[in-house]
C-alpha positions in Angstrom: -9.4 5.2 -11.6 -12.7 7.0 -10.9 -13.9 10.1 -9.4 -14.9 9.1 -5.7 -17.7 11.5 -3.9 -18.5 11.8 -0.4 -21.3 14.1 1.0 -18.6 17.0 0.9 -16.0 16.4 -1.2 -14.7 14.8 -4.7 -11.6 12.9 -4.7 -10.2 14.0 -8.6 -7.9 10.9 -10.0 -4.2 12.4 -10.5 -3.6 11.9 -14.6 -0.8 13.2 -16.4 -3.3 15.9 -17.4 -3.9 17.3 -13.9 -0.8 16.1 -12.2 1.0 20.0 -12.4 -2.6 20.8 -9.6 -0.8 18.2 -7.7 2.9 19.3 -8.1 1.8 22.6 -7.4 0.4 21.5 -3.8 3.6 19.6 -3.1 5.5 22.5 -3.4 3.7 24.2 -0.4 6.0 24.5 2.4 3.2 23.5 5.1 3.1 20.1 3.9 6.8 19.3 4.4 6.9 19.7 8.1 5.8 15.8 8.6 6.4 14.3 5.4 9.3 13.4 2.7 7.7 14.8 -0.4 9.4 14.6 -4.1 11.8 17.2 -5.1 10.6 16.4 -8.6 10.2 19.1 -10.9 7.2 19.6 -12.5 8.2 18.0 -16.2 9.6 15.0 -14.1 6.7 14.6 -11.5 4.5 14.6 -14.6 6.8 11.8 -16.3 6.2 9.2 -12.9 2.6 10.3 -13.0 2.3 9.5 -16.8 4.4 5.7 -15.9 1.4 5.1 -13.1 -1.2 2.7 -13.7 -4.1 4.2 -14.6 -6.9 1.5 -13.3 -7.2 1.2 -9.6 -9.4 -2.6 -9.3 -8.4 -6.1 -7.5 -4.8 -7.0 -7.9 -3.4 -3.5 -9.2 0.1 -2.6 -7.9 1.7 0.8 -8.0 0.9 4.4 -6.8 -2.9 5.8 -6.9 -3.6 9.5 -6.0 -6.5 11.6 -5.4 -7.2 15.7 -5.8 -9.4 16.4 -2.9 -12.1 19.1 -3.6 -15.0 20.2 -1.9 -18.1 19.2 -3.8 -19.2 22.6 -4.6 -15.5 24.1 -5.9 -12.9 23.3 -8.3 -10.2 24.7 -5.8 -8.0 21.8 -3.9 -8.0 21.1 -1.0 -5.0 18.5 -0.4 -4.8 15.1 -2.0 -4.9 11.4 -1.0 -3.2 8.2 -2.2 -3.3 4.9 -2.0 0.5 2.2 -2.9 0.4 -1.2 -3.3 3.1 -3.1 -3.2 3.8 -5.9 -5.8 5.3 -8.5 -3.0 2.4 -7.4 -0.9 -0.6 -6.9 -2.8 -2.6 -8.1 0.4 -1.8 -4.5 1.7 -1.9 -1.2 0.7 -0.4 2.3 2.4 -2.3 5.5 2.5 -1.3 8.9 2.4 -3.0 12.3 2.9 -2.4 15.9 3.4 -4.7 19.1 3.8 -3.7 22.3 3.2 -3.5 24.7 6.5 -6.5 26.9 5.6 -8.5 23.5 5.5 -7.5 21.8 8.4 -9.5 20.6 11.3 -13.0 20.8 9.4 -13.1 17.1 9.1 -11.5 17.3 5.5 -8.7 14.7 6.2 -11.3 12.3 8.1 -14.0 12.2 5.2 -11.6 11.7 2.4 -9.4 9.0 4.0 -12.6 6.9 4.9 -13.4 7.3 1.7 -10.1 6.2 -0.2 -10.4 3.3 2.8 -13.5 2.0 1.3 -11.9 2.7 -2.1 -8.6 0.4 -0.6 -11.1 -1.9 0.6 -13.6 -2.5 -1.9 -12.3 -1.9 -4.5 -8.3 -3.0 -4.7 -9.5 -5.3 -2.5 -6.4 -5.0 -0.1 -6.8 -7.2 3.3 -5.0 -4.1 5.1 -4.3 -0.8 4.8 -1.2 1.1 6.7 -0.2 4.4 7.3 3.2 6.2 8.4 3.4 9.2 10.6 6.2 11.1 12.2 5.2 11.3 16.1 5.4 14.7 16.3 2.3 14.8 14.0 -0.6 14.7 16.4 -3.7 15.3 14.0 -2.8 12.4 11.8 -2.2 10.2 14.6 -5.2 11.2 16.0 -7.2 10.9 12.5 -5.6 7.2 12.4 -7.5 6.3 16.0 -10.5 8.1 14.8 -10.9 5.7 12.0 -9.7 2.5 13.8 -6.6 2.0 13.2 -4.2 0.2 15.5 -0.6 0.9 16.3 2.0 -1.2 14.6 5.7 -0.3 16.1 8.3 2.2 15.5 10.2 2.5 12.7 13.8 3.8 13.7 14.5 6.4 10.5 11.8 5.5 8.7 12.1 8.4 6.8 13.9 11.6 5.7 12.3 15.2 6.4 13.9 18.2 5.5 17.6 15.9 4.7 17.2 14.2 8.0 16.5 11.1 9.3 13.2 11.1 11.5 11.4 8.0 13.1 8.1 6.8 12.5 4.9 5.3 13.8 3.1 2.6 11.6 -0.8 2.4 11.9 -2.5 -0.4 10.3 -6.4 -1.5 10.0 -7.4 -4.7 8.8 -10.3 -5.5 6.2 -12.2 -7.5 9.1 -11.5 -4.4 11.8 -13.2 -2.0 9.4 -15.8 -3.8 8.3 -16.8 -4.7 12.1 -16.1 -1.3 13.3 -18.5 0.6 10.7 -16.3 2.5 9.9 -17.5 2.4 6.4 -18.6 5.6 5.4 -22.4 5.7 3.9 -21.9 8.2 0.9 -22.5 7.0 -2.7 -20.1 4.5 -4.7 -17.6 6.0 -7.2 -18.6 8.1 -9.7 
């Protein structure tokens, strides 16, 4: 996997060198109010980050993930990642959060069109979904922004918190973003 730069940020690959930054995050309590995180513990999380592959290109499977940084600082600001399923290497599933003292500054928006065109171009997956709890309104929000569609209800699609919560599948399709230019004009992957 490479480095991916945008005008404002760098998306850091997660290796088993940097993957405590990343365990660290998880354990912020801000970013389990809308998602099932792992309860990992550090040695462990570091163990299923080490088992990853470690080349993201056409026709990889498994779990990718990104530190996001601003350009100009080494601190985090969330992370990114991008699973593809080996029965359904046609699509791919995002995820994404920002810590509290970064939201709403457009954070979440540049870094998922950036891991899109990463999905895109690079995996070459023909779609990309996300999952969101309803409650969630910026992501769902950040999903229209960027042109994705609405794709159902899951019925307890997933547990938050040791409970069973709904939720709402987003998709966008390879054609869809390429029409909608949505493609974000920052320079190809480090």
């Amino acid at each position: 996997m490479q480095t991916i730069e945008t005008a404002r940020l760098r998306l850091i690959p997660v290796t088993p060198q940097n993957a405590g930054v990343l365990w660290e995050l998880l354990q912020r309590p801000d970013l389990r109010t809308y998602q099932d995180l792992p309860a990992a513990g550090r040695k462990v999380f570091g163990q299923m980050v080490a088992a990853r592959p470690a080349e993201l290109s056409a026709g990889s499977t498994g779990r990718f993930e990104w530190l996001v940084q601003f350009a100009n600082s080494s601190a985090c600001a969330g992370w990114v990642s991008l699973r593809i399923s080996d029965r359904k290497q046609a699509t791919g599933e995002i995820g994404y959060s920002v810590l509290r003292e970064f939201r709403g500054k457009g954070v979440a928006t540049e870094a998922v069109r950036a891991l899109l065109r990463e999905s895109f171009e690079v995996a070459g997956v023909a779609r990309v979904q996300a999952f969101c709890v309803p409650a969630n309104e910026p992501s769902r929000r950040l999903l229209k922004r960027l042109n994705f569609s609405a794709g159902g209800v899951l019925p307890h699609g997933a547990t938050i918190s040791g409970r069973p919560v709904d939720v709402l599948l987003h998709k966008l399709e390879r054609d869809v973003w390429l029409q909608s230019g949505k493609t974000i004009e920052t320079p190809a992957s480090a």
